[in-house]
PDB file of N, CA, C and O in Angstrom:
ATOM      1  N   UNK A   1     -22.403  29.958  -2.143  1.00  0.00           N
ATOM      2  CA  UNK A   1     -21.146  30.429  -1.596  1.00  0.00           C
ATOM      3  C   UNK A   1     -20.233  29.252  -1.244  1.00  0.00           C
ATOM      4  O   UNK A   1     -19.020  29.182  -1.444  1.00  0.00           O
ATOM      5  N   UNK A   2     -20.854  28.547  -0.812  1.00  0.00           N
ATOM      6  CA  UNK A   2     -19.630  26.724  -0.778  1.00  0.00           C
ATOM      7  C   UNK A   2     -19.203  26.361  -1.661  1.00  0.00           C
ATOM      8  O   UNK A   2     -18.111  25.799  -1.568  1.00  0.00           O
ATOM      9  N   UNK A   3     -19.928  26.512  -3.143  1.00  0.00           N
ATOM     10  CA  UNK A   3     -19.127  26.101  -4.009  1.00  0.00           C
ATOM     11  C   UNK A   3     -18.223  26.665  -4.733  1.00  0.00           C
ATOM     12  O   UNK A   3     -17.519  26.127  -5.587  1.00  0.00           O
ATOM     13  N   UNK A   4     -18.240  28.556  -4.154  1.00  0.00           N
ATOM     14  CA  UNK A   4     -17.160  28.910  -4.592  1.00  0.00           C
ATOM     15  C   UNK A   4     -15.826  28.717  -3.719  1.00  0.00           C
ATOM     16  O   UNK A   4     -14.662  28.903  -4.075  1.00  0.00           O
ATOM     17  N   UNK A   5     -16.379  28.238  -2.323  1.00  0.00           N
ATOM     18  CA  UNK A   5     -14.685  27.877  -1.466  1.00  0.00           C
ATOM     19  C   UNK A   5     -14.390  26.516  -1.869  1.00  0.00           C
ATOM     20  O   UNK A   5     -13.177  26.313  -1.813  1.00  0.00           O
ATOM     21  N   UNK A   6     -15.360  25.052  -2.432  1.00  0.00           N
ATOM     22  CA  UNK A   6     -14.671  24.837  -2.616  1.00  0.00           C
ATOM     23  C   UNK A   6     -13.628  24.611  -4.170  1.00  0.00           C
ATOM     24  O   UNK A   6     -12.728  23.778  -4.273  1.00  0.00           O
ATOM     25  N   UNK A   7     -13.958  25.365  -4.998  1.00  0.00           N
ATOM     26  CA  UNK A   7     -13.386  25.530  -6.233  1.00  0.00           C
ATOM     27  C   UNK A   7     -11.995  26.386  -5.804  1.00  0.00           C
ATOM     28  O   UNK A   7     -10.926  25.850  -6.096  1.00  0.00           O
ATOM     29  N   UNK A   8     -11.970  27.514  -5.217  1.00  0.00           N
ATOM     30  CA  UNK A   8     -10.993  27.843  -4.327  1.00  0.00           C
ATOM     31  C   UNK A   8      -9.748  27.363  -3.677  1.00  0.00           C
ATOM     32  O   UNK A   8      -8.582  27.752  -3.740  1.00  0.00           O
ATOM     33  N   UNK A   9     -10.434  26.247  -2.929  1.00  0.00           N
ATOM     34  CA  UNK A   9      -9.749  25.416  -2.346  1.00  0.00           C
ATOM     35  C   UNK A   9      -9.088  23.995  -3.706  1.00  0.00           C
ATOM     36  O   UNK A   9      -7.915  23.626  -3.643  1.00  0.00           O
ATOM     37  N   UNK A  10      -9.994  23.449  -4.710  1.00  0.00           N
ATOM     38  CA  UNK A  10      -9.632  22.859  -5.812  1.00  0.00           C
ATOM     39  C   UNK A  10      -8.702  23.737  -6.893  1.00  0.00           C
ATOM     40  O   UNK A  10      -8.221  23.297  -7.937  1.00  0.00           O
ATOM     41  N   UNK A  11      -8.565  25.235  -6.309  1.00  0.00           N
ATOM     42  CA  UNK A  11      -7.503  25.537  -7.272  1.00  0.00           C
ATOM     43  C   UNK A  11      -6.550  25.693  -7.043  1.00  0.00           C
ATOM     44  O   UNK A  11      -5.795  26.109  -7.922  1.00  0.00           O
ATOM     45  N   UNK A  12      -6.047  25.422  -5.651  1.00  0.00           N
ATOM     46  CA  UNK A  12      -4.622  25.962  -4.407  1.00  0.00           C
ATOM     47  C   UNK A  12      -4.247  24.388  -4.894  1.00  0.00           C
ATOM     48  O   UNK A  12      -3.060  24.104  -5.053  1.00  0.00           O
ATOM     49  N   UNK A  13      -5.331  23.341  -5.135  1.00  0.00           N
ATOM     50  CA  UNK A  13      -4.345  21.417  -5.165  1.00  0.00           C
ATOM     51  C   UNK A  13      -4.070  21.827  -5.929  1.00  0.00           C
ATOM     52  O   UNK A  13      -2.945  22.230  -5.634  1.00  0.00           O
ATOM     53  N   UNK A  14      -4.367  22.249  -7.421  1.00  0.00           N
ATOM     54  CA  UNK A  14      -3.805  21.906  -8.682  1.00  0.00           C
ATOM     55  C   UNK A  14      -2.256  22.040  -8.148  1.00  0.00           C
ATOM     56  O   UNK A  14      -1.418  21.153  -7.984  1.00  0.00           O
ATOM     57  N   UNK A  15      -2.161  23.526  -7.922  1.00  0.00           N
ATOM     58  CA  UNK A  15      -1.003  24.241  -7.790  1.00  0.00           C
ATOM     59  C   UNK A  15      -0.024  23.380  -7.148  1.00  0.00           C
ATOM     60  O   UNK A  15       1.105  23.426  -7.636  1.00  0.00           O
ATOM     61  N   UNK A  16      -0.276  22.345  -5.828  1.00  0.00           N
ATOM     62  CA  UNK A  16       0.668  21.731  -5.358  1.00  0.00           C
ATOM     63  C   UNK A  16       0.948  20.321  -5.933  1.00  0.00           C
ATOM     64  O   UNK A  16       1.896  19.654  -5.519  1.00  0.00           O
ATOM     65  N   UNK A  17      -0.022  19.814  -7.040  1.00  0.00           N
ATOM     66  CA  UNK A  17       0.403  18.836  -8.231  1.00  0.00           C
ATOM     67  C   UNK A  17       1.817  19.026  -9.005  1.00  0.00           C
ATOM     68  O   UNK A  17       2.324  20.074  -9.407  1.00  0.00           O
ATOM     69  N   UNK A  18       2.196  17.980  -9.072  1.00  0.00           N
ATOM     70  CA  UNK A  18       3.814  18.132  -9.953  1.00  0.00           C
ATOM     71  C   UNK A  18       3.463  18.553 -11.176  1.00  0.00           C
ATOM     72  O   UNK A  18       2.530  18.018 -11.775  1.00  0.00           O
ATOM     73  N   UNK A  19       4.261  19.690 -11.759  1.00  0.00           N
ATOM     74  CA  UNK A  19       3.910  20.015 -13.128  1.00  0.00           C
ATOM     75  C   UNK A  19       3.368  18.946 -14.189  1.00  0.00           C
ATOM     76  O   UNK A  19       2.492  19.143 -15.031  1.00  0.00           O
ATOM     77  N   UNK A  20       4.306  17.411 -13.889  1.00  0.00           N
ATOM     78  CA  UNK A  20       4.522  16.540 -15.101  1.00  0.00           C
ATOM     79  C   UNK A  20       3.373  15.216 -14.359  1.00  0.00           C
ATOM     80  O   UNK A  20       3.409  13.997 -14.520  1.00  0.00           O
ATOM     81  N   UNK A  21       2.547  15.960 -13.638  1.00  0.00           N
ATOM     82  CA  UNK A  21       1.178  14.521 -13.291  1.00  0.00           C
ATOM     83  C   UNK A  21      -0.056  15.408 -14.485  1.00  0.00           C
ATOM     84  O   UNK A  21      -0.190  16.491 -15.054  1.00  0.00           O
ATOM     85  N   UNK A  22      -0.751  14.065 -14.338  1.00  0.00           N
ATOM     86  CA  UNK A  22      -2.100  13.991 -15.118  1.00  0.00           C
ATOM     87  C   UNK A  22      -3.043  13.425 -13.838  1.00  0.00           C
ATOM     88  O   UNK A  22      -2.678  12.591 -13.009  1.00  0.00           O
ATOM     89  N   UNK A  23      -4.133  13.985 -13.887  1.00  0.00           N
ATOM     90  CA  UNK A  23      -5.109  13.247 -13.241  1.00  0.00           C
ATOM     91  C   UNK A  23      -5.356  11.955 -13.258  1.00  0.00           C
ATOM     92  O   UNK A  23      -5.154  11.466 -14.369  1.00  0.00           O
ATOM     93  N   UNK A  24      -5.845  10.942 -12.163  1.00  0.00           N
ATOM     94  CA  UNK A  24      -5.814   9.957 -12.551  1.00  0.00           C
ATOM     95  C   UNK A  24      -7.480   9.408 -12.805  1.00  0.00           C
ATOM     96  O   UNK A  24      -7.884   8.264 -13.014  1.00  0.00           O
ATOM     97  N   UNK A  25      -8.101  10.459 -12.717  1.00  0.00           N
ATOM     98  CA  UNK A  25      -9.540  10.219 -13.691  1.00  0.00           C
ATOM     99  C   UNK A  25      -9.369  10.059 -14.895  1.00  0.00           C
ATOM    100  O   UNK A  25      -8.666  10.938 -15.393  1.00  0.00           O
ATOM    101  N   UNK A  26      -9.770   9.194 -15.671  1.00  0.00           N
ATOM    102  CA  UNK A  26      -9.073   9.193 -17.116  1.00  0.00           C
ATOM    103  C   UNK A  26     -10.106  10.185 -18.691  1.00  0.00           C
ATOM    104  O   UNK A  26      -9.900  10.311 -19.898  1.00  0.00           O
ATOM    105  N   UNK A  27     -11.280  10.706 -17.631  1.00  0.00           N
ATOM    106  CA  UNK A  27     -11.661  11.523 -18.847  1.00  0.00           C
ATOM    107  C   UNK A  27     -11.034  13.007 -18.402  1.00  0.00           C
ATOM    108  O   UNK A  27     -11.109  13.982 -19.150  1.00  0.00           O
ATOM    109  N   UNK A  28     -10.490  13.041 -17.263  1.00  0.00           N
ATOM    110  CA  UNK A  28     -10.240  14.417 -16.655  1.00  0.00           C
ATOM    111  C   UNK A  28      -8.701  14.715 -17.140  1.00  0.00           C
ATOM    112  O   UNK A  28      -8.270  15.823 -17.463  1.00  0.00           O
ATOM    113  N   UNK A  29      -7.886  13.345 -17.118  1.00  0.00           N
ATOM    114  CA  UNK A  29      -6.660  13.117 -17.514  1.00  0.00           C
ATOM    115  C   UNK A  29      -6.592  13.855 -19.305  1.00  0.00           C
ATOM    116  O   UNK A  29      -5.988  14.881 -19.619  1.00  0.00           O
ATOM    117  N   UNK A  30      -7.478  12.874 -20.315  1.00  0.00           N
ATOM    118  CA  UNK A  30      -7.937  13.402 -21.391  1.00  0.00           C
ATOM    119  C   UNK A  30      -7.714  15.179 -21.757  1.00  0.00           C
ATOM    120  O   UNK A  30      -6.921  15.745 -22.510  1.00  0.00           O
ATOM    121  N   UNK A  31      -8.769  15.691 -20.877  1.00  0.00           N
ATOM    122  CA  UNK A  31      -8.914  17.241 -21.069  1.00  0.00           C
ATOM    123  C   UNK A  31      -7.518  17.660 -20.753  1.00  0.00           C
ATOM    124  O   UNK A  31      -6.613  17.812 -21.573  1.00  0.00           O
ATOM    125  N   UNK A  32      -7.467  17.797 -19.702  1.00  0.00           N
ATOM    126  CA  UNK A  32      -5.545  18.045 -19.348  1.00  0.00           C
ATOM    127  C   UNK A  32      -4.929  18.289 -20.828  1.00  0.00           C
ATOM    128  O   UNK A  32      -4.970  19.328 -21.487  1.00  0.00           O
ATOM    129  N   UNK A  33      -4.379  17.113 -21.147  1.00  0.00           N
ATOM    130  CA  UNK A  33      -3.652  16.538 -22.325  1.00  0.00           C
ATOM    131  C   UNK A  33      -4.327  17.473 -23.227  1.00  0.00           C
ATOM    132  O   UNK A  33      -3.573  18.334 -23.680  1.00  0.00           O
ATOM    133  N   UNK A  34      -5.781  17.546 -23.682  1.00  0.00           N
ATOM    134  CA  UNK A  34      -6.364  18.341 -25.058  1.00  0.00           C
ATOM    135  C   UNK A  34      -6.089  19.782 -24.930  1.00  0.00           C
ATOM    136  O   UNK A  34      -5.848  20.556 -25.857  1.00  0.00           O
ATOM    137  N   UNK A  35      -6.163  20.101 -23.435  1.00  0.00           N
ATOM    138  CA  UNK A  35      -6.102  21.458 -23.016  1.00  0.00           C
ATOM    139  C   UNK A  35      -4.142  22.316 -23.510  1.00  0.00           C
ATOM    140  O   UNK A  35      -3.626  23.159 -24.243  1.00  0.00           O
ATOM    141  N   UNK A  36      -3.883  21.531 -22.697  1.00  0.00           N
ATOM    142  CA  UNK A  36      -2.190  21.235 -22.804  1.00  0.00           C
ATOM    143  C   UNK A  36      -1.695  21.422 -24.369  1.00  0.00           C
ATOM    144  O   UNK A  36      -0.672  22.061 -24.615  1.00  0.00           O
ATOM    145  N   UNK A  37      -2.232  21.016 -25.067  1.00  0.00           N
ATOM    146  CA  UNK A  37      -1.701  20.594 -26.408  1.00  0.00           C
ATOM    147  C   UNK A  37      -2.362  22.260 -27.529  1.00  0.00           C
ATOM    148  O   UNK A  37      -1.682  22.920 -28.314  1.00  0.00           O
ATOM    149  N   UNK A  38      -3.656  22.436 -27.203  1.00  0.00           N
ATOM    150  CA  UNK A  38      -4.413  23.116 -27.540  1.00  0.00           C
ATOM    151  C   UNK A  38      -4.013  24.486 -27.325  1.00  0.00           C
ATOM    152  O   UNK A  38      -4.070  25.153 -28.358  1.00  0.00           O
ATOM    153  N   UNK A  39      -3.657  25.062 -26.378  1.00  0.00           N
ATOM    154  CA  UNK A  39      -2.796  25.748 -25.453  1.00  0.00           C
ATOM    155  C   UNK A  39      -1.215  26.320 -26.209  1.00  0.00           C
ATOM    156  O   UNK A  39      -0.897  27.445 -26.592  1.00  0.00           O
ATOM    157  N   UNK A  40      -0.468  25.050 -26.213  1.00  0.00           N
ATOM    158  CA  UNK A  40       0.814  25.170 -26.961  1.00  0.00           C
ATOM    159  C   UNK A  40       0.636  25.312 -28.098  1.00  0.00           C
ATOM    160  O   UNK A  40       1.520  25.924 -28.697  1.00  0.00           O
ATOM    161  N   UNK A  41      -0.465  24.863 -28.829  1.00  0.00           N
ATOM    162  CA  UNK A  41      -0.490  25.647 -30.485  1.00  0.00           C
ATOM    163  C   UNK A  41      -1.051  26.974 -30.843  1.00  0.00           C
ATOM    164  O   UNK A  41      -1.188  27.474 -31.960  1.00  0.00           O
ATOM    165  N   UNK A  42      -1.318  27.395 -29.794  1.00  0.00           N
ATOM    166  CA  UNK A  42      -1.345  28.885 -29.612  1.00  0.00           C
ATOM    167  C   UNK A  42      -0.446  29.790 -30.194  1.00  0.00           C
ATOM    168  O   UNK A  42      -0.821  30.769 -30.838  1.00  0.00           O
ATOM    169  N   UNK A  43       1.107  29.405 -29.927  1.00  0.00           N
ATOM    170  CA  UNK A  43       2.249  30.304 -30.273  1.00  0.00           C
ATOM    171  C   UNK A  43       2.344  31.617 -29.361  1.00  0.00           C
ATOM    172  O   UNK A  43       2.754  32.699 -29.783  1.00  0.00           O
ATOM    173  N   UNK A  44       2.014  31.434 -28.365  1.00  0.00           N
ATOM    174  CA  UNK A  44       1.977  32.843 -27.279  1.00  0.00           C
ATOM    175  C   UNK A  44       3.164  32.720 -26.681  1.00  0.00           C
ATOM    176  O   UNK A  44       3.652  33.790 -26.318  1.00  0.00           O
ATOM    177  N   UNK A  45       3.969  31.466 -26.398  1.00  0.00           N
ATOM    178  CA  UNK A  45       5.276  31.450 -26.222  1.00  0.00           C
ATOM    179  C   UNK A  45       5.313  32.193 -24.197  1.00  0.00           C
ATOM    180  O   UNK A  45       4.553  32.658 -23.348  1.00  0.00           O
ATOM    181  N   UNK A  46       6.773  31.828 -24.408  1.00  0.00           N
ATOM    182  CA  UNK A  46       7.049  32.725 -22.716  1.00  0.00           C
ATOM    183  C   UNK A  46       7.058  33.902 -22.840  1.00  0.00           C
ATOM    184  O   UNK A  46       7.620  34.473 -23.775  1.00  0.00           O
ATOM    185  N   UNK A  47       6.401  34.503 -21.871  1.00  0.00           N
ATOM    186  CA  UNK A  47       6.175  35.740 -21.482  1.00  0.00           C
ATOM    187  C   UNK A  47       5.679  36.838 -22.917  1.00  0.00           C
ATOM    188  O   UNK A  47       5.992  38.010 -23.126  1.00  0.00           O
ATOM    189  N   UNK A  48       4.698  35.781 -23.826  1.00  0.00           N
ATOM    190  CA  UNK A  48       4.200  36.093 -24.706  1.00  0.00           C
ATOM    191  C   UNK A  48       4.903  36.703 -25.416  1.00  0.00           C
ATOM    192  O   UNK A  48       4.302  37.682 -25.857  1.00  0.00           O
ATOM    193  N   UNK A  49       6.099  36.614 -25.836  1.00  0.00           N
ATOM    194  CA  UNK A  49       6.998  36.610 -26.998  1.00  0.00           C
ATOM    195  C   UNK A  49       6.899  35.684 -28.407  1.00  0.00           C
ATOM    196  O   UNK A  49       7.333  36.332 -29.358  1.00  0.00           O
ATOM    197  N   UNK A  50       6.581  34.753 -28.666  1.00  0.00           N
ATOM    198  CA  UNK A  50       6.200  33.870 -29.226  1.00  0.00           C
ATOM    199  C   UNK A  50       6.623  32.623 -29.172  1.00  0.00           C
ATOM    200  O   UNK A  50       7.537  32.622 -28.348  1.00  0.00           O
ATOM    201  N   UNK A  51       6.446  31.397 -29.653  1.00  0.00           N
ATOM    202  CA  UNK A  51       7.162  30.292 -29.881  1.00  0.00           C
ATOM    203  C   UNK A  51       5.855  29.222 -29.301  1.00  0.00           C
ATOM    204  O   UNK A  51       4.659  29.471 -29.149  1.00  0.00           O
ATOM    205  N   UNK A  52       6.787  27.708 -29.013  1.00  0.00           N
ATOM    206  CA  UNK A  52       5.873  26.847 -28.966  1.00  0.00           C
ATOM    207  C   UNK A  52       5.111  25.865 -27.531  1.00  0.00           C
ATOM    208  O   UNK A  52       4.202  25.050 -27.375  1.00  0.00           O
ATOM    209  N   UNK A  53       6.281  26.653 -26.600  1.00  0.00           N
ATOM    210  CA  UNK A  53       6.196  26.370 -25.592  1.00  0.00           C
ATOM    211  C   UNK A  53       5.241  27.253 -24.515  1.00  0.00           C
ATOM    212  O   UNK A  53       5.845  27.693 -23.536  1.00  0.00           O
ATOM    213  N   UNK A  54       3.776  27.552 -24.620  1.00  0.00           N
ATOM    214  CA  UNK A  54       3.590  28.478 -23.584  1.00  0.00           C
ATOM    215  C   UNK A  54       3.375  28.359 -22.128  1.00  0.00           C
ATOM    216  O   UNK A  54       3.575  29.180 -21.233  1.00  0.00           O
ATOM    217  N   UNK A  55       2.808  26.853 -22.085  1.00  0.00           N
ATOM    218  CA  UNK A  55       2.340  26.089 -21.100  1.00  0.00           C
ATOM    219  C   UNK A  55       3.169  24.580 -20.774  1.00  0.00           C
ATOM    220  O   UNK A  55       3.253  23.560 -21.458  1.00  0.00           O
ATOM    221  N   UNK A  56       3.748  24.937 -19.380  1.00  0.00           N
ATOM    222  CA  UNK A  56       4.039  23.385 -19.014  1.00  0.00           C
ATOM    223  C   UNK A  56       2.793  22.535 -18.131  1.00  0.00           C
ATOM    224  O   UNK A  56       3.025  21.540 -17.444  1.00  0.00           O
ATOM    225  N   UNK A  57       2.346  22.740 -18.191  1.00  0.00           N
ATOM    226  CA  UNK A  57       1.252  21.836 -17.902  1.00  0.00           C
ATOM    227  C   UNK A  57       0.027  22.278 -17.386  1.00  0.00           C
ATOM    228  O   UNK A  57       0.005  23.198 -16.569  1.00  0.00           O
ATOM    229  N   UNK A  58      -1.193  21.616 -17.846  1.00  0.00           N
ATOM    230  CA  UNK A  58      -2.555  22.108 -17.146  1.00  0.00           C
ATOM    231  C   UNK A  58      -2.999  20.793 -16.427  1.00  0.00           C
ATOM    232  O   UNK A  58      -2.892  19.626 -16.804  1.00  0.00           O
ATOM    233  N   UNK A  59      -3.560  21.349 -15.212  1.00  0.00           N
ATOM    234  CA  UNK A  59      -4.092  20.643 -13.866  1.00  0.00           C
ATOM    235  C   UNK A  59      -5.425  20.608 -13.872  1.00  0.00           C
ATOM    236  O   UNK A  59      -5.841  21.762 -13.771  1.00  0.00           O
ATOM    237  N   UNK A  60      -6.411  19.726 -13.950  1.00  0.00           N
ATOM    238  CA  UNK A  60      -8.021  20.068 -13.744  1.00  0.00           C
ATOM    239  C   UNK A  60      -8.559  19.073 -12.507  1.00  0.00           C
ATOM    240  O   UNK A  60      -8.789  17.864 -12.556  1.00  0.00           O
ATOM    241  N   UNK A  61      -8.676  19.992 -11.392  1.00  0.00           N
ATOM    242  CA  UNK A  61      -9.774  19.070 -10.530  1.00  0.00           C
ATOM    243  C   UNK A  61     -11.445  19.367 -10.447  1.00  0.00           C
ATOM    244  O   UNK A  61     -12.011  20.459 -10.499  1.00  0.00           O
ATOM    245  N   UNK A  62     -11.941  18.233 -10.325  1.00  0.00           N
ATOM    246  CA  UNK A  62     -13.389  18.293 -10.718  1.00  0.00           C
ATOM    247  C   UNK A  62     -14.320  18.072  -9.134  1.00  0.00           C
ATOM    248  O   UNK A  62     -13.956  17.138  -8.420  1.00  0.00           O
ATOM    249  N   UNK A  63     -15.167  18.714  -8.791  1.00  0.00           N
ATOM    250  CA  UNK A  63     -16.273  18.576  -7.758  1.00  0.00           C
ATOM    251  C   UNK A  63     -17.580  18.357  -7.788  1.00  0.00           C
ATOM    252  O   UNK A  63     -17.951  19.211  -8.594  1.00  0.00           O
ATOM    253  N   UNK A  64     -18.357  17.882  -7.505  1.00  0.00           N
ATOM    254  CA  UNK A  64     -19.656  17.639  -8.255  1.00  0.00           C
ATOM    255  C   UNK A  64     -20.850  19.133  -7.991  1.00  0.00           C
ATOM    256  O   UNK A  64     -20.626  19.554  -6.856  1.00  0.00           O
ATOM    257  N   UNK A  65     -21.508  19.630  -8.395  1.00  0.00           N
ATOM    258  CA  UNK A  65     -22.383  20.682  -8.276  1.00  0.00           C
ATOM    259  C   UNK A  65     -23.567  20.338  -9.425  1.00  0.00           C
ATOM    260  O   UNK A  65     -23.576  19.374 -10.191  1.00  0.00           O
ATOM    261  N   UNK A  66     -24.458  21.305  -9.326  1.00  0.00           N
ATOM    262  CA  UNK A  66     -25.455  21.655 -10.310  1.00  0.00           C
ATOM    263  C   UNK A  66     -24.961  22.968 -10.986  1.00  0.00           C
ATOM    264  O   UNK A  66     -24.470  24.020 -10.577  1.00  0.00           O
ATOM    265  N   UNK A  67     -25.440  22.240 -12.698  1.00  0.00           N
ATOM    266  CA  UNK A  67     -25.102  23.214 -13.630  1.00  0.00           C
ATOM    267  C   UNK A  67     -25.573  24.517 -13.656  1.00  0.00           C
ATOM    268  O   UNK A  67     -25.186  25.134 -14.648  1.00  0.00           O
ATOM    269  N   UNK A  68     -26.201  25.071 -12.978  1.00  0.00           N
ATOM    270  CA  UNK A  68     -27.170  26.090 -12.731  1.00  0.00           C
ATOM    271  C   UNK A  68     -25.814  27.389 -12.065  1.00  0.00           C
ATOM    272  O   UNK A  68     -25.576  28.577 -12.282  1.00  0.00           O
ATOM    273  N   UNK A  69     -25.098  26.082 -11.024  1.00  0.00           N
ATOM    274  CA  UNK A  69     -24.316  27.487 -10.311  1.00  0.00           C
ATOM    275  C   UNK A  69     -23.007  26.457 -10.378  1.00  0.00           C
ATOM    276  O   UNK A  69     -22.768  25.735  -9.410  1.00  0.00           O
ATOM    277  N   UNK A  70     -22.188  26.428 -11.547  1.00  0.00           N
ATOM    278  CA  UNK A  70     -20.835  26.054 -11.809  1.00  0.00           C
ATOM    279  C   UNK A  70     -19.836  26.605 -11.547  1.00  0.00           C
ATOM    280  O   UNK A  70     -18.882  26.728 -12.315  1.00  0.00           O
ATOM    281  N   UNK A  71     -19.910  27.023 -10.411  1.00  0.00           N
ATOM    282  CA  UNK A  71     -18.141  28.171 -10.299  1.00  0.00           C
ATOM    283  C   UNK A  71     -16.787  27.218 -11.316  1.00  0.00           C
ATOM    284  O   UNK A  71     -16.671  26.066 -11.734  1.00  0.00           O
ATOM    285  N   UNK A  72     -15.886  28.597 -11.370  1.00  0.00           N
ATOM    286  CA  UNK A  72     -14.610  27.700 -12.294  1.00  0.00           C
ATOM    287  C   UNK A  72     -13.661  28.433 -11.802  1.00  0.00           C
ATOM    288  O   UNK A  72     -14.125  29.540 -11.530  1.00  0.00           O
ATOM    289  N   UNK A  73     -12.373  28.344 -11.513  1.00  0.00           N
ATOM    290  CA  UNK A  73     -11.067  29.116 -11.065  1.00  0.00           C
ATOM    291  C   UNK A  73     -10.127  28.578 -12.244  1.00  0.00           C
ATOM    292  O   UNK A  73      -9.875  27.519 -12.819  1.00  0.00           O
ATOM    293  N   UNK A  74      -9.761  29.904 -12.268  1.00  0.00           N
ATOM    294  CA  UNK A  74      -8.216  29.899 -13.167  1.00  0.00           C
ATOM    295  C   UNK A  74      -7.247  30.290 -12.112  1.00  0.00           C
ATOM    296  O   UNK A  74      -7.393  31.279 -11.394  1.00  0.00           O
ATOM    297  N   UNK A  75      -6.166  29.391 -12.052  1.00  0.00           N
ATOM    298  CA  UNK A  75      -4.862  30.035 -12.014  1.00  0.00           C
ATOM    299  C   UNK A  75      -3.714  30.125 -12.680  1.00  0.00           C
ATOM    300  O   UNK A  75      -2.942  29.168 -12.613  1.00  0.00           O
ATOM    301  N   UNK A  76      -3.430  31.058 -13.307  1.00  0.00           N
ATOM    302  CA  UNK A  76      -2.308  31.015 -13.853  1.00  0.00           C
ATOM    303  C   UNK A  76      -0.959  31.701 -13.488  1.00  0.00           C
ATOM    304  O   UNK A  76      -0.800  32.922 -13.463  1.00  0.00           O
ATOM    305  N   UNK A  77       0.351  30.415 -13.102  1.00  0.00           N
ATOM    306  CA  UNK A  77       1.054  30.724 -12.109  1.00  0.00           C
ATOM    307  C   UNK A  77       2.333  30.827 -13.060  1.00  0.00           C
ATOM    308  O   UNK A  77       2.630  30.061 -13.976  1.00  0.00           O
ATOM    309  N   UNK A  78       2.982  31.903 -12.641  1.00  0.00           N
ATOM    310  CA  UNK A  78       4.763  31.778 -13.281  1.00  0.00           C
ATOM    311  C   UNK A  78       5.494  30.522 -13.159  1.00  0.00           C
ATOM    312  O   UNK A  78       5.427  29.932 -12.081  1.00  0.00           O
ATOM    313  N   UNK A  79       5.978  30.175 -13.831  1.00  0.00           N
ATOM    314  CA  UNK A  79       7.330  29.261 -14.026  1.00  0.00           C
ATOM    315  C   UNK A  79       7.689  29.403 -12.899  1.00  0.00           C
ATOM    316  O   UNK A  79       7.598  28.299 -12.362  1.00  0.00           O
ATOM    317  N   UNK A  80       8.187  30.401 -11.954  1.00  0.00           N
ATOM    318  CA  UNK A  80       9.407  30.832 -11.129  1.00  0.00           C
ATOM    319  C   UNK A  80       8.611  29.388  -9.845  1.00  0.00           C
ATOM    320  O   UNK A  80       9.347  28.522  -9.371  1.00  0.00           O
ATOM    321  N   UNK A  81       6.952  29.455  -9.488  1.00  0.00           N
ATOM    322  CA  UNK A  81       6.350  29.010  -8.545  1.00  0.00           C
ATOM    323  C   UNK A  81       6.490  27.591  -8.965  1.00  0.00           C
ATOM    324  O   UNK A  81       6.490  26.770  -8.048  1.00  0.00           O
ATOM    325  N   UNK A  82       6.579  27.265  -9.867  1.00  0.00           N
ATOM    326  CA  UNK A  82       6.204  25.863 -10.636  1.00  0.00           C
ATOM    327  C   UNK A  82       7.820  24.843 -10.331  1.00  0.00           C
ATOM    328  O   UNK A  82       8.902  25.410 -10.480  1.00  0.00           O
ATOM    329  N   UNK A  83       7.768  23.571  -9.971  1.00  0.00           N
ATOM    330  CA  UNK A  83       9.245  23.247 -10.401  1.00  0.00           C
ATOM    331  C   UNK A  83       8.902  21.436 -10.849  1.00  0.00           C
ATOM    332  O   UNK A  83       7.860  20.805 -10.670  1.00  0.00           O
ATOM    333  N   UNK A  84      10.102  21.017 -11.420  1.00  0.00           N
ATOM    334  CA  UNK A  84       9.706  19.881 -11.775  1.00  0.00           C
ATOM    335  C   UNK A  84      10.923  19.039 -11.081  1.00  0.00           C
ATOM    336  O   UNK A  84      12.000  19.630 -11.166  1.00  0.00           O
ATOM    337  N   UNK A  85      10.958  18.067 -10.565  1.00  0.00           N
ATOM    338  CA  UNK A  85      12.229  17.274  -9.926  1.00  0.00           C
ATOM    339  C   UNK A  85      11.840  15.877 -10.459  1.00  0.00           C
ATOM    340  O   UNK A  85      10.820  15.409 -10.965  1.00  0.00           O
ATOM    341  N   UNK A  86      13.442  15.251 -10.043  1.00  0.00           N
ATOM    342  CA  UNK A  86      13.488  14.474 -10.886  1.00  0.00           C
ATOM    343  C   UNK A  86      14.544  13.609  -9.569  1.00  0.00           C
ATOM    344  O   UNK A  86      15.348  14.280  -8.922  1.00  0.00           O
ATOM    345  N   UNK A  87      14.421  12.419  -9.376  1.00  0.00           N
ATOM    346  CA  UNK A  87      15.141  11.540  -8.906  1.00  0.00           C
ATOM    347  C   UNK A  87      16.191  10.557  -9.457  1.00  0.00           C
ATOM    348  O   UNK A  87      15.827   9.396  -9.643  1.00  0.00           O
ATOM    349  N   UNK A  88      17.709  10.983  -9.788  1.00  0.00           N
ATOM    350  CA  UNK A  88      18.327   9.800 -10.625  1.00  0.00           C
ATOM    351  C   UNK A  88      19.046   8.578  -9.439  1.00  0.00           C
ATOM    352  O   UNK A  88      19.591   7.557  -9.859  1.00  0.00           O
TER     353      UNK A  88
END
């Protein structure tokens, strides 16, 4: 049961990550990017209409456990929650 709060709790950070970060683990960074890319060649597009854009970005945080009892959380959040800023 702990390791499902804290996967729980590892899926509320993603959410407050800037759309346009990568992890700075660099095999975790990797998946992101494969996921991300993998994802957009889908063609599911916004609001599953089609096209090439479906995903602005995937977030992965990692916790250590035994493979035996791996919890995993998805969230998948609207655009509307998501924002990207920019400082000129």
């Amino acid at each position: 049961m702990e390791h499902l709060k804290n996967v729980q709790y590892l899926q509320k950070k993603t959410l407050a990550r800037p759309a346009d970060s990568n992890s700075e683990i660099p095999y975790v960074k990797e998946l992101e990017e494969e996921l991300l890319t993998k994802i957009n060649k889908l063609g599911i597009g916004p609001g599953g209409l089609g096209g090439t854009q479906t995903a602005l970005s995937v977030n992965v945080e990692t916790y250590p456990t035994h493979i035996a009892g791996l919890p995993v959380a998805i969230n998948i959040c609207c655009h509307v929650n998501r924002h990207i800023s920019r400082t000129l």
